[in-house]
N, C-alpha and C positions, 0 to 999 in steps of 0.2 A: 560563387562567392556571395556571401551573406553581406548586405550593408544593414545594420542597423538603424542608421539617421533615415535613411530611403524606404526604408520597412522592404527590401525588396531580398533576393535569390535569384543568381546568373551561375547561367554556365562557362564554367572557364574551357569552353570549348570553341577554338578557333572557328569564325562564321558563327557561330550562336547565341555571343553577344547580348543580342537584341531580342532570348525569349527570355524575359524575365518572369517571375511569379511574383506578387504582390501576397506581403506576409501581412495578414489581418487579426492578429493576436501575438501578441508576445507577452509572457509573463515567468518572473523566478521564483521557482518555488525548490527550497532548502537543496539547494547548489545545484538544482537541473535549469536549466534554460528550455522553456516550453515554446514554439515558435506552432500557428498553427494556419492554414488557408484552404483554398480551393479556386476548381480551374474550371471554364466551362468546355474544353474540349473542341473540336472540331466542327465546324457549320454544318449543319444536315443530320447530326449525329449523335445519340444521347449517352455519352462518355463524360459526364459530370464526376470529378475524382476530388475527395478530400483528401488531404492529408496534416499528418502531425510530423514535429521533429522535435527531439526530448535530447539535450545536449548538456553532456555534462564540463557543468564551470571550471572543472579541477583539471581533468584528465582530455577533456574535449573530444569524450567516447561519446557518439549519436546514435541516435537510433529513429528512423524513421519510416511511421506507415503511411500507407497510401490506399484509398478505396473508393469503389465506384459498385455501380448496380450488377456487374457480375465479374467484379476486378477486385484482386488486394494485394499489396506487394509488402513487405519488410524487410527495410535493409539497415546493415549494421557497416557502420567506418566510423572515422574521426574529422573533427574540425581544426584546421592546424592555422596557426595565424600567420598572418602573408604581409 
């Protein structure tokens, strides 16, 4: 679940609650919603991952990568309002 006011991203996953990410850029640019942050990973462990989320204002088609030192992920869904 995206809060906007909170700048923050939850998982709507029962018990997970409580890992949220902290969104450190938000900006609109001609009807995409650009949300963008990063995570430092686990203690002991150099798994530092960016990512981006590019969300469209109309249709609420997202699309979001994710990268790290030998990691990259992209995935494609929607944001639906709740």
């Amino acid at each position: 679940m995206i809060d906007f006011k909170e700048k923050t991203i939850s998982p709507l996953v029962e018990g997970k609650e409580d890992q949220n990410t902290r969104i450190k850029r938000m900006e609109s640019i001609e009807g995409k919603l650009i949300l963008q942050g990063a995570e430092k990973g686990r203690e002991g462990i150099r798994n530092v991952i960016g990512w981006t989320a590019s969300i469209s204002e109309e249709t609420g088609k997202t699309v979001v990568t994710i990268s790290g030192d030998d990691v990259a992920f992209v995935v494609f869904g929607a944001c639906l309002p709740r």
